[in-house]
SEFIZA-3560 file (N, C-alpha, C; in Angstrom, 3 decimals):
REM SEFIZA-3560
<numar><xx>-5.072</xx><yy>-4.278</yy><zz>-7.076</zz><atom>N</atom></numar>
<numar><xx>-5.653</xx><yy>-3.849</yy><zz>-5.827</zz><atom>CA</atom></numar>
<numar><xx>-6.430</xx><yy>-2.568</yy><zz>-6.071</zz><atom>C</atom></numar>
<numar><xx>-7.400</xx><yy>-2.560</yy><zz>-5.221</zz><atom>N</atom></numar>
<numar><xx>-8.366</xx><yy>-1.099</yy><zz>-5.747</zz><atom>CA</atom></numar>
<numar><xx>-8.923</xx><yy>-0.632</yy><zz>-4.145</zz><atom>C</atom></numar>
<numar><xx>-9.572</xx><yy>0.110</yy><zz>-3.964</zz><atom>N</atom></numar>
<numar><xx>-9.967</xx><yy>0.653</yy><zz>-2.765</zz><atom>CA</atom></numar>
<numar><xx>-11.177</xx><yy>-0.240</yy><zz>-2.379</zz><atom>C</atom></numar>
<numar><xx>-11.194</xx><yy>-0.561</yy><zz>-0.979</zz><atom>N</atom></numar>
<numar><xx>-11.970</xx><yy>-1.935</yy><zz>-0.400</zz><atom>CA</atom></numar>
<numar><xx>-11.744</xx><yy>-2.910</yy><zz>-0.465</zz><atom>C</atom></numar>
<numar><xx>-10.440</xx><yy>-3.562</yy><zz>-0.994</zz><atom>N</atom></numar>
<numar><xx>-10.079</xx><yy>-4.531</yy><zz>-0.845</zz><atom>CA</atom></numar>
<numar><xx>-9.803</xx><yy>-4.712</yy><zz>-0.016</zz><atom>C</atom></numar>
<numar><xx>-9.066</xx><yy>-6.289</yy><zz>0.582</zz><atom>N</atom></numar>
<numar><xx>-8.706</xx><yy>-6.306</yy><zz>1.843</zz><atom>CA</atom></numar>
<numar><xx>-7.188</xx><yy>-7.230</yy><zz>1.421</zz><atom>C</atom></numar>
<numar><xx>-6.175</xx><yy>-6.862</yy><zz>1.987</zz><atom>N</atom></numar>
<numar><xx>-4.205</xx><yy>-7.373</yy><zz>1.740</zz><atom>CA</atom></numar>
<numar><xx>-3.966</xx><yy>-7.668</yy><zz>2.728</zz><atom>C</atom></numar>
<numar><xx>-2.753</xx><yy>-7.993</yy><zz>2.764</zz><atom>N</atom></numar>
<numar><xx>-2.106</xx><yy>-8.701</yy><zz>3.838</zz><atom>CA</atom></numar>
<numar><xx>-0.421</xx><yy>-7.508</yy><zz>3.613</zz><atom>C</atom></numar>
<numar><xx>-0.355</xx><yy>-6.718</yy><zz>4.299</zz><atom>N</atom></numar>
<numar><xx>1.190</xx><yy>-6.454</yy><zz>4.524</zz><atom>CA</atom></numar>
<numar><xx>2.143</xx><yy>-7.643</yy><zz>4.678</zz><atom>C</atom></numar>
<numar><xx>3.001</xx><yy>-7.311</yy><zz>4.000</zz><atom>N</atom></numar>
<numar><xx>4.111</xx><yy>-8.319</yy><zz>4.141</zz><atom>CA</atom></numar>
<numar><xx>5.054</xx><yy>-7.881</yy><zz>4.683</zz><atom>C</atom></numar>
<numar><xx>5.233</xx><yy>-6.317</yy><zz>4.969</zz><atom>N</atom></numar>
<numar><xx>6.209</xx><yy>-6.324</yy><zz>5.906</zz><atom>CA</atom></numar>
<numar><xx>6.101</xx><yy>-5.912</yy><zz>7.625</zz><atom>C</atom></numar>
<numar><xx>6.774</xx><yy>-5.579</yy><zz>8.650</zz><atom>N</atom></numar>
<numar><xx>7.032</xx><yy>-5.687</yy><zz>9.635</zz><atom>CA</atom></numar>
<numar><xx>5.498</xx><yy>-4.579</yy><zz>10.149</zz><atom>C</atom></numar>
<numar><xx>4.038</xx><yy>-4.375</yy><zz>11.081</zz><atom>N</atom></numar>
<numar><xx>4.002</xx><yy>-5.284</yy><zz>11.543</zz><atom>CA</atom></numar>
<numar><xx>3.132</xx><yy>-6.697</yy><zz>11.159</zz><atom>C</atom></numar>
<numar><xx>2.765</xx><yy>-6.762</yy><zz>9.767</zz><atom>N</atom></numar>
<numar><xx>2.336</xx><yy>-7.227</yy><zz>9.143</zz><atom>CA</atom></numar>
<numar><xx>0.742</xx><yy>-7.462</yy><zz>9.469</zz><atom>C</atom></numar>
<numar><xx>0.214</xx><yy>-8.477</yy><zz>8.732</zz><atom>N</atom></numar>
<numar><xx>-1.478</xx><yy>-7.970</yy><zz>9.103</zz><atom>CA</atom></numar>
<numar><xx>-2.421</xx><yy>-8.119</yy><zz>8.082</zz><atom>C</atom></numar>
<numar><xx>-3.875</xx><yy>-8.457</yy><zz>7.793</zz><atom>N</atom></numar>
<numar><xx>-4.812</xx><yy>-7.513</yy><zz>7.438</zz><atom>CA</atom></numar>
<numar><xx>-4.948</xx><yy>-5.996</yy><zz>7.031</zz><atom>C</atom></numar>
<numar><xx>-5.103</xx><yy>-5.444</yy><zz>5.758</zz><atom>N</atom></numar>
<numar><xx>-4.875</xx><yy>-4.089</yy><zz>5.575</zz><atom>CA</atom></numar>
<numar><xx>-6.194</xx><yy>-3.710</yy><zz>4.592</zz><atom>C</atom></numar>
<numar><xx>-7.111</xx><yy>-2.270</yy><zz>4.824</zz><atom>N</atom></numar>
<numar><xx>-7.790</xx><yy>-2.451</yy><zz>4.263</zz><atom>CA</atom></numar>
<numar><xx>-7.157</xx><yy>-0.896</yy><zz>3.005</zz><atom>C</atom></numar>
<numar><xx>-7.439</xx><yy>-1.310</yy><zz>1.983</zz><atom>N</atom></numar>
<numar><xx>-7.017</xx><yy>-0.442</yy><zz>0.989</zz><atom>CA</atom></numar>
<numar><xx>-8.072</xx><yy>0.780</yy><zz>0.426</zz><atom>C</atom></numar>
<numar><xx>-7.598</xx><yy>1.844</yy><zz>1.055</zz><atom>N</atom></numar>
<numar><xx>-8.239</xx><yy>3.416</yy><zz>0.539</zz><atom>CA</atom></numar>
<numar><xx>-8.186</xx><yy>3.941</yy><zz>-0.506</zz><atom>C</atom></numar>
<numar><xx>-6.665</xx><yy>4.387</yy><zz>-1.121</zz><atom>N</atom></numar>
<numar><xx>-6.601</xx><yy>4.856</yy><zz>-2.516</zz><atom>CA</atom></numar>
<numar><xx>-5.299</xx><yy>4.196</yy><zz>-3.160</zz><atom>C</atom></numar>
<numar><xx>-5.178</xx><yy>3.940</yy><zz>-4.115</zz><atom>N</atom></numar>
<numar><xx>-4.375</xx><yy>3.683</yy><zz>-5.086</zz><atom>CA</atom></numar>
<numar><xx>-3.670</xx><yy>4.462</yy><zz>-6.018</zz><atom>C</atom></numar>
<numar><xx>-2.277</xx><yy>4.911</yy><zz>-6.152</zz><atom>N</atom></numar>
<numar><xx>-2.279</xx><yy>5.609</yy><zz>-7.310</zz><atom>CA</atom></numar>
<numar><xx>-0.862</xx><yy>4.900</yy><zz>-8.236</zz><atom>C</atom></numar>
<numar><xx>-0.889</xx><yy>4.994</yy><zz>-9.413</zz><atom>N</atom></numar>
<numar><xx>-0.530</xx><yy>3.949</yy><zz>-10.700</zz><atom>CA</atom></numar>
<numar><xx>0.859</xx><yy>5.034</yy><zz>-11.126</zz><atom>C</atom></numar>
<numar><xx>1.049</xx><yy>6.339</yy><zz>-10.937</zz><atom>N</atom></numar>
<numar><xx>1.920</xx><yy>6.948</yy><zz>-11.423</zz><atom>CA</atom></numar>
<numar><xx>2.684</xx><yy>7.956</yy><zz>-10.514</zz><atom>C</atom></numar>
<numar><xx>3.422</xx><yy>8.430</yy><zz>-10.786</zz><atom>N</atom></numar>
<numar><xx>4.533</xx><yy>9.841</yy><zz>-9.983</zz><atom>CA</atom></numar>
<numar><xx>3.767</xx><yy>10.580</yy><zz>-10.170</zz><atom>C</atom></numar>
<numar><xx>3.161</xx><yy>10.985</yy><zz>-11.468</zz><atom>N</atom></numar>
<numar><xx>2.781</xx><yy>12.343</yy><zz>-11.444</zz><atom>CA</atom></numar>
<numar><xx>1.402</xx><yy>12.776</yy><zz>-11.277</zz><atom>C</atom></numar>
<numar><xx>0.588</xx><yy>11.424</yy><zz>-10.909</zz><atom>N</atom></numar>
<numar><xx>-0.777</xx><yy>11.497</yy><zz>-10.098</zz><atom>CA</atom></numar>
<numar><xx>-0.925</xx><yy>11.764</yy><zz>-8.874</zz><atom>C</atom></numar>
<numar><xx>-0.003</xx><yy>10.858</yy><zz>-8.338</zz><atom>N</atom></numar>
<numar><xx>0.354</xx><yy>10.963</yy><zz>-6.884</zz><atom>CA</atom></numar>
<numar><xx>0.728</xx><yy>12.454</yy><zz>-6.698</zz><atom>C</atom></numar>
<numar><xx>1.594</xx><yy>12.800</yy><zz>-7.235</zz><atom>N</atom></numar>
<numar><xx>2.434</xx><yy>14.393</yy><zz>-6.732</zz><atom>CA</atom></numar>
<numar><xx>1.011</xx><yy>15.410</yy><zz>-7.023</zz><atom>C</atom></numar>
<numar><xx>0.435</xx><yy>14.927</yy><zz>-7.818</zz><atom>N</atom></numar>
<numar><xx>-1.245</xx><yy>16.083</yy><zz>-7.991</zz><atom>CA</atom></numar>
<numar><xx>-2.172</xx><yy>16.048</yy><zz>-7.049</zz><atom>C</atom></numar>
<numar><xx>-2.055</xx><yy>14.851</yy><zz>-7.067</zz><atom>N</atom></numar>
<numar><xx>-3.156</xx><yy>14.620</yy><zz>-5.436</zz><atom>CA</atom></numar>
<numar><xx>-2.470</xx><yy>15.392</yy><zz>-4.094</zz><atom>C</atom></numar>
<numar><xx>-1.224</xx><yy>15.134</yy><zz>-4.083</zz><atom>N</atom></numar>
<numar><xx>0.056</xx><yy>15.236</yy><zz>-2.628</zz><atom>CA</atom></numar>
<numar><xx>-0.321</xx><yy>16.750</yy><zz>-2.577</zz><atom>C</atom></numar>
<numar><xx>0.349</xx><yy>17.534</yy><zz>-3.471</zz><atom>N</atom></numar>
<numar><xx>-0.252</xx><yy>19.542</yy><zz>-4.021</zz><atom>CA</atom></numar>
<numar><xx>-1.895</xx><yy>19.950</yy><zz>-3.753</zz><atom>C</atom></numar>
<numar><xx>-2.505</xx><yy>19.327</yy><zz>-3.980</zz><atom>N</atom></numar>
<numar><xx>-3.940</xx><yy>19.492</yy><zz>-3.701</zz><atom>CA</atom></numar>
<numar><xx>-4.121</xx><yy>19.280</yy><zz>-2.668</zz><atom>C</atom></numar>
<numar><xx>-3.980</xx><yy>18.259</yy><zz>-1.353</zz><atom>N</atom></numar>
<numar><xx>-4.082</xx><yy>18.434</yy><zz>-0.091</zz><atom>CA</atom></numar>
<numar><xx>-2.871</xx><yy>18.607</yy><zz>0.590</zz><atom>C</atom></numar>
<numar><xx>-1.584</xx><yy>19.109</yy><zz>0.503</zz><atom>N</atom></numar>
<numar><xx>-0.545</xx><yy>20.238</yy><zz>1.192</zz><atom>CA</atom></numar>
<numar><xx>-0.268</xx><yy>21.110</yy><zz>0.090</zz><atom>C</atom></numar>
<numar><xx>-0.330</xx><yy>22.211</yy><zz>0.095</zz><atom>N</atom></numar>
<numar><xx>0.158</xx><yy>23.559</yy><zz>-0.436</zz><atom>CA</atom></numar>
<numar><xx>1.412</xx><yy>23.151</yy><zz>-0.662</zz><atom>C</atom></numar>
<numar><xx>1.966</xx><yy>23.538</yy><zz>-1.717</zz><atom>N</atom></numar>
<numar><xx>3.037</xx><yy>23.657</yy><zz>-2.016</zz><atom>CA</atom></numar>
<numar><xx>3.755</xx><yy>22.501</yy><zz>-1.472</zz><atom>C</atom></numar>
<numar><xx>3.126</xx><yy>21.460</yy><zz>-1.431</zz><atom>N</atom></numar>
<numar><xx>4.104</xx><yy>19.732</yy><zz>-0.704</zz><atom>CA</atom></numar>
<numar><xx>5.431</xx><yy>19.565</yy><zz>-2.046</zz><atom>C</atom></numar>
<numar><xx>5.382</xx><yy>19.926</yy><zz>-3.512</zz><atom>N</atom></numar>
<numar><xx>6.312</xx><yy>19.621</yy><zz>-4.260</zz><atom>CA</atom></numar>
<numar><xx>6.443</xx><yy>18.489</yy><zz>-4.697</zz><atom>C</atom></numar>
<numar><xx>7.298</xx><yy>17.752</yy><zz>-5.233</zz><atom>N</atom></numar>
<numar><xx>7.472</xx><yy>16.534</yy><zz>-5.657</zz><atom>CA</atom></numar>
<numar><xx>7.452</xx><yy>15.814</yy><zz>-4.222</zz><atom>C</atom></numar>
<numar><xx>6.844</xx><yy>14.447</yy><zz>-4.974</zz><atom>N</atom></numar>
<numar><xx>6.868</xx><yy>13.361</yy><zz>-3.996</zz><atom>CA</atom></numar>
<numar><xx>8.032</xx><yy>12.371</yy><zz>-3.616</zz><atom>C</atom></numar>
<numar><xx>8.015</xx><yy>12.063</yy><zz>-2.488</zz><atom>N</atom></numar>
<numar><xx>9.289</xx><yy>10.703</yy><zz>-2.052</zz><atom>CA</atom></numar>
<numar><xx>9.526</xx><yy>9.955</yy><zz>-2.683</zz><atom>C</atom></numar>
<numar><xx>8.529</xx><yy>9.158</yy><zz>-3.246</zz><atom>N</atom></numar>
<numar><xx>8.450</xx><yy>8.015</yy><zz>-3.839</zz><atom>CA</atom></numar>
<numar><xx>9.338</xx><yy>7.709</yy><zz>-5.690</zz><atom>C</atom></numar>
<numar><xx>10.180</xx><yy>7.124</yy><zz>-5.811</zz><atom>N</atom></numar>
<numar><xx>10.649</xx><yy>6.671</yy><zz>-7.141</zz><atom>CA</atom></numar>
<numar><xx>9.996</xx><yy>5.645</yy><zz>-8.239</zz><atom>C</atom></numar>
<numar><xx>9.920</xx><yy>5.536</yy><zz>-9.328</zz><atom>N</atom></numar>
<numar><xx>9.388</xx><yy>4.921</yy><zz>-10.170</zz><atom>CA</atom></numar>
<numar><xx>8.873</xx><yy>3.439</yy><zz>-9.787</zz><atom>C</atom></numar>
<numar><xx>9.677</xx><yy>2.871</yy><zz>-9.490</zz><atom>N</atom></numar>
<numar><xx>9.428</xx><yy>1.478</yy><zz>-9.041</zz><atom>CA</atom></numar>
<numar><xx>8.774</xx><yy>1.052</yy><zz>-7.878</zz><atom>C</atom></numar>
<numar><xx>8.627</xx><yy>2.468</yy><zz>-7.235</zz><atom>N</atom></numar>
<numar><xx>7.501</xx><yy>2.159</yy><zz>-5.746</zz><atom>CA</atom></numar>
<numar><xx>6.331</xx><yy>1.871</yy><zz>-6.358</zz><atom>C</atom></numar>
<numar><xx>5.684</xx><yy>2.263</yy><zz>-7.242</zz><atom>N</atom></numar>
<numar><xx>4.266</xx><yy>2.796</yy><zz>-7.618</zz><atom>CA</atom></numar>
<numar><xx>3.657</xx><yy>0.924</yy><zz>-8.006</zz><atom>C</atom></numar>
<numar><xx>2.267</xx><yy>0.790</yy><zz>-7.702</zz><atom>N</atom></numar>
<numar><xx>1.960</xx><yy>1.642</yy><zz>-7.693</zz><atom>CA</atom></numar>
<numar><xx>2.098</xx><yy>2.068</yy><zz>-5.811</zz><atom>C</atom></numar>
<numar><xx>1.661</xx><yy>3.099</yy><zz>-5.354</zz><atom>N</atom></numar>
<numar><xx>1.707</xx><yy>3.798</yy><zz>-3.951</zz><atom>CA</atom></numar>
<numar><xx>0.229</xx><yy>3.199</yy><zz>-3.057</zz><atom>C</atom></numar>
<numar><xx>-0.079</xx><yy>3.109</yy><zz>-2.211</zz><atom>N</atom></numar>
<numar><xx>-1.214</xx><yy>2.218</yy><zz>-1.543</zz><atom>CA</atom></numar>
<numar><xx>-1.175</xx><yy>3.145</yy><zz>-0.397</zz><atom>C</atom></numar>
<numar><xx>-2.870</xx><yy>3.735</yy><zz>-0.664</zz><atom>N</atom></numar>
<numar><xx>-3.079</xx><yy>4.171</yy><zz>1.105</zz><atom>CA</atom></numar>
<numar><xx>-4.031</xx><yy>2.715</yy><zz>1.927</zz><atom>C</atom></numar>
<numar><xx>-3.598</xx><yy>2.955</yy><zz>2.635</zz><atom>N</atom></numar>
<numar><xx>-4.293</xx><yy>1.842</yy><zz>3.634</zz><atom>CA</atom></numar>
<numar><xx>-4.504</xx><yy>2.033</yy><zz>5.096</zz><atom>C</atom></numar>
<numar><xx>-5.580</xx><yy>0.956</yy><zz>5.918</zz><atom>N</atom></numar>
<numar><xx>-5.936</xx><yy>1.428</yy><zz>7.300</zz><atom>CA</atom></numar>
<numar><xx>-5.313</xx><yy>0.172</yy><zz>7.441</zz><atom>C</atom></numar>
<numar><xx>-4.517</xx><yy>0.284</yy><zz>8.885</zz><atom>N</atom></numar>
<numar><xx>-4.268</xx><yy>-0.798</yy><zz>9.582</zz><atom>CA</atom></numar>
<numar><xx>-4.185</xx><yy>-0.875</yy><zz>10.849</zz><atom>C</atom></numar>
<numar><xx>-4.626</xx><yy>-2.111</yy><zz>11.111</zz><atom>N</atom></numar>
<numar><xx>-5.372</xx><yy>-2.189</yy><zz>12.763</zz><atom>CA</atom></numar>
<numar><xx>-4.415</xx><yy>-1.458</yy><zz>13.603</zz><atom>C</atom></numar>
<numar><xx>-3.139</xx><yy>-1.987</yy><zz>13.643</zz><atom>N</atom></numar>
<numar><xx>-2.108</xx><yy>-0.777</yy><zz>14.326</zz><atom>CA</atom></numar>
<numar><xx>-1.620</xx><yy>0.528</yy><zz>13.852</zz><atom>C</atom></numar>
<numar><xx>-1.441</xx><yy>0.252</yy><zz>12.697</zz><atom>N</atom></numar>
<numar><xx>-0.449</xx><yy>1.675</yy><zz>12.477</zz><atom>CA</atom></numar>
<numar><xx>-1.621</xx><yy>2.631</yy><zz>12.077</zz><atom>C</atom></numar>
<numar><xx>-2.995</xx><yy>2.694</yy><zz>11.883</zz><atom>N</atom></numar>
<numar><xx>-3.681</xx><yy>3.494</yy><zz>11.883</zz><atom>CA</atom></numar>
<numar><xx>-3.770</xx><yy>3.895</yy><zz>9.882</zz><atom>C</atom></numar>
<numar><xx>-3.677</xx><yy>4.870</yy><zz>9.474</zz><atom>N</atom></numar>
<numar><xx>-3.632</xx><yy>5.071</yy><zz>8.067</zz><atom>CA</atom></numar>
<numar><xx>-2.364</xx><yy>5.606</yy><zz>7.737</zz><atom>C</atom></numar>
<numar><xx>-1.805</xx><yy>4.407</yy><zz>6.923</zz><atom>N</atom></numar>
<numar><xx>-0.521</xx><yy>4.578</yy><zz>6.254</zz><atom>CA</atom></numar>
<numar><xx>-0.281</xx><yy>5.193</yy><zz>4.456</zz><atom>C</atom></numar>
<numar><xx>0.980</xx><yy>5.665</yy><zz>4.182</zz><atom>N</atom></numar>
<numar><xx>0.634</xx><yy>5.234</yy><zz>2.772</zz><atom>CA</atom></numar>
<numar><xx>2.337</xx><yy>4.703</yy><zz>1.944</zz><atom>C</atom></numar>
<numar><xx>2.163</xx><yy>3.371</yy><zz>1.573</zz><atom>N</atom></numar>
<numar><xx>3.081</xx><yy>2.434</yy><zz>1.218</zz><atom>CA</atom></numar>
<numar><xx>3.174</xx><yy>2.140</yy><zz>-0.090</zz><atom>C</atom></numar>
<numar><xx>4.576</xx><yy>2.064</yy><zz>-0.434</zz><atom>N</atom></numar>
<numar><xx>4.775</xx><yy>1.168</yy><zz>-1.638</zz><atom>CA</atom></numar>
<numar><xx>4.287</xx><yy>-0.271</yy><zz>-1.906</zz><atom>C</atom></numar>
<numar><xx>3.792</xx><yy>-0.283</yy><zz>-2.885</zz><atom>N</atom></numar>
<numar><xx>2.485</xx><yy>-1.376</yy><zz>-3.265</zz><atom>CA</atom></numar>
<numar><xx>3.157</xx><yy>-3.170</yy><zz>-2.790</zz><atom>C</atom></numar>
<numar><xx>4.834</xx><yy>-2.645</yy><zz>-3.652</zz><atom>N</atom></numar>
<numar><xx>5.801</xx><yy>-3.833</yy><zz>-3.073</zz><atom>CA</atom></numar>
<numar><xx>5.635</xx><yy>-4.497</yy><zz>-1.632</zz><atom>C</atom></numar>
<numar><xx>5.133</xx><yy>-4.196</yy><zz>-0.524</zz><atom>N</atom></numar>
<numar><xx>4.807</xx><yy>-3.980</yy><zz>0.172</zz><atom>CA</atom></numar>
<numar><xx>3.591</xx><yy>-5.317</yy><zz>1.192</zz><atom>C</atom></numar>
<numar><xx>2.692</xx><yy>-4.931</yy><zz>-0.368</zz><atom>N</atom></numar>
<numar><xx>1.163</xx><yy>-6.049</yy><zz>-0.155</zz><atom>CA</atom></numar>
<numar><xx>0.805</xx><yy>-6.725</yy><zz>-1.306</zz><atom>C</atom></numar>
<numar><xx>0.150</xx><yy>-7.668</yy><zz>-0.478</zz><atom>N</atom></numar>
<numar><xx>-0.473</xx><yy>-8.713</yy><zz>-1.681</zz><atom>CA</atom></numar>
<numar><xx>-1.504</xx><yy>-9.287</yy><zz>-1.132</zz><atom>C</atom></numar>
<numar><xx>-2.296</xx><yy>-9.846</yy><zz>-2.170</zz><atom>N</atom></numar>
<numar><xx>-3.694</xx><yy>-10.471</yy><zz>-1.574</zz><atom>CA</atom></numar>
<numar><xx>-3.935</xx><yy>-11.013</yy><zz>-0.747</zz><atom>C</atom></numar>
<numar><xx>-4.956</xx><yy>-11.758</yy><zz>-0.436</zz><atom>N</atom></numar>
<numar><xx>-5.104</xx><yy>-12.134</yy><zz>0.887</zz><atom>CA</atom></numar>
<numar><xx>-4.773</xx><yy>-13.696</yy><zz>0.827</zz><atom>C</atom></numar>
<numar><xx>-5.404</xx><yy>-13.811</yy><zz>-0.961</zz><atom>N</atom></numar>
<numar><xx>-4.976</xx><yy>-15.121</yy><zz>-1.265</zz><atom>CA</atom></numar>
<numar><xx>-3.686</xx><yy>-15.778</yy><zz>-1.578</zz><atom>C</atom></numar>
<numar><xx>-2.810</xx><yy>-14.481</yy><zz>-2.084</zz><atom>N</atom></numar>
<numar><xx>-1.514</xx><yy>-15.190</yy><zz>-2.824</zz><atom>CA</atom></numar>
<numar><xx>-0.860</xx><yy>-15.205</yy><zz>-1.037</zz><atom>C</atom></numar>
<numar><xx>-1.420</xx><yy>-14.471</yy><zz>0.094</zz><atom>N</atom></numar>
<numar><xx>-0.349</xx><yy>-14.593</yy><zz>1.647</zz><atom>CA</atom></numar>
<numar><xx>-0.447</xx><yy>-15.802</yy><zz>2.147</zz><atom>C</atom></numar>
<numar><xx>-2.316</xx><yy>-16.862</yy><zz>1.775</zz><atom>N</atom></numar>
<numar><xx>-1.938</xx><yy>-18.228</yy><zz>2.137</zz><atom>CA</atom></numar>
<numar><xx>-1.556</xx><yy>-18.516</yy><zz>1.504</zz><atom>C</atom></numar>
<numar><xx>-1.585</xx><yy>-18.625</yy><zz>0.081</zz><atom>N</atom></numar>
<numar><xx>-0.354</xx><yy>-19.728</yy><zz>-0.496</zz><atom>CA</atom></numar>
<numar><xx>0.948</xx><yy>-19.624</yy><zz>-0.148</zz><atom>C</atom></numar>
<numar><xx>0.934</xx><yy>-18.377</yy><zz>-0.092</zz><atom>N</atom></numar>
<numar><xx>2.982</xx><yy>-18.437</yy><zz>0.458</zz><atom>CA</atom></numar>
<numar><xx>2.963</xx><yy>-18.865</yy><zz>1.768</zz><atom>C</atom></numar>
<numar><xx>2.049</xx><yy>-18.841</yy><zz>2.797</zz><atom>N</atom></numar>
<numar><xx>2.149</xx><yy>-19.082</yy><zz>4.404</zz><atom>CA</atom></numar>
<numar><xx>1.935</xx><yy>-21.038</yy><zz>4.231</zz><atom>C</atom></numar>
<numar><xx>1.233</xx><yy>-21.381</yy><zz>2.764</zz><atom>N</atom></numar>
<numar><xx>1.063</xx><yy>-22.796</yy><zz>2.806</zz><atom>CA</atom></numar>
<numar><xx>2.245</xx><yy>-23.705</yy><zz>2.000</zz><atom>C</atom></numar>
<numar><xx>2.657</xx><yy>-22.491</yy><zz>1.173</zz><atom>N</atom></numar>
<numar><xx>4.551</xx><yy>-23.439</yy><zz>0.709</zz><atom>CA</atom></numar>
<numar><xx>5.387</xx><yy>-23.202</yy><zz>2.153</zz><atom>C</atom></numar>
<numar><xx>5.437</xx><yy>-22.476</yy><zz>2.648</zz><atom>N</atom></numar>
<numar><xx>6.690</xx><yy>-22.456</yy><zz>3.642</zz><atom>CA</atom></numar>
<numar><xx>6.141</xx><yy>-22.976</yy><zz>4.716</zz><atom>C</atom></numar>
<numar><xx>4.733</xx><yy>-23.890</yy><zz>5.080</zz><atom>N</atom></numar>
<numar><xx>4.678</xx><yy>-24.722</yy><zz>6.294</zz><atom>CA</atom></numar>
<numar><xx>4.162</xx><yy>-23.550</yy><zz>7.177</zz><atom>C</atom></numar>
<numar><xx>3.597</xx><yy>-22.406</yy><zz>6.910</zz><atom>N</atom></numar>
<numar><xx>3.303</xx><yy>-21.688</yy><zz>7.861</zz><atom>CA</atom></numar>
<numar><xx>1.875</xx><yy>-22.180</yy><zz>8.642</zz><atom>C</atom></numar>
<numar><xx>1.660</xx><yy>-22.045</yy><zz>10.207</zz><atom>N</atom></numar>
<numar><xx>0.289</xx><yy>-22.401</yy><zz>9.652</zz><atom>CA</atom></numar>
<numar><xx>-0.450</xx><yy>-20.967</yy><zz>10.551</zz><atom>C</atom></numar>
//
């Protein structure tokens, strides 16, 4: 996933999501986090979140989520077309 793509949240309220920034590591993220809050410190997020996903979404406005989170737009029909979704 890269910035301008377009995902599908998979979790609650799920959706269309359009993807802003991406970051691949802890200690990118925590450089970026320090650079726009002073002194913000280490970040929330643990190893296995990453990578971290900012995104706009029609409701929740601009979020920023563990990547676990989303997936393409394509792999959401195939899973909405194994489980009979329509």
């Amino acid at each position: 996933m890269k910035p301008g793509d377009l995902i599908w949240q998979r979790r609650m309220p799920g959706g269309e999501c359009l993807v802003i920034e991406v970051w691949d590591d802890r200690s990118e993220y925590t450089k970026k986090l320090n650079e726009r809050v002073h002194d913000a410190g280490e970040c929330v997020w643990v190893a296995h979140d990453f990578p971290i996903l900012t995104v706009l979404h029609p409701t929740e406005g601009l979020i920023t989520d563990p990547g676990y989170y989303y997936e393409t737009i394509e792999d959401a029909i195939k899973h909405a077309d194994r489980m009979n979704i329509k």
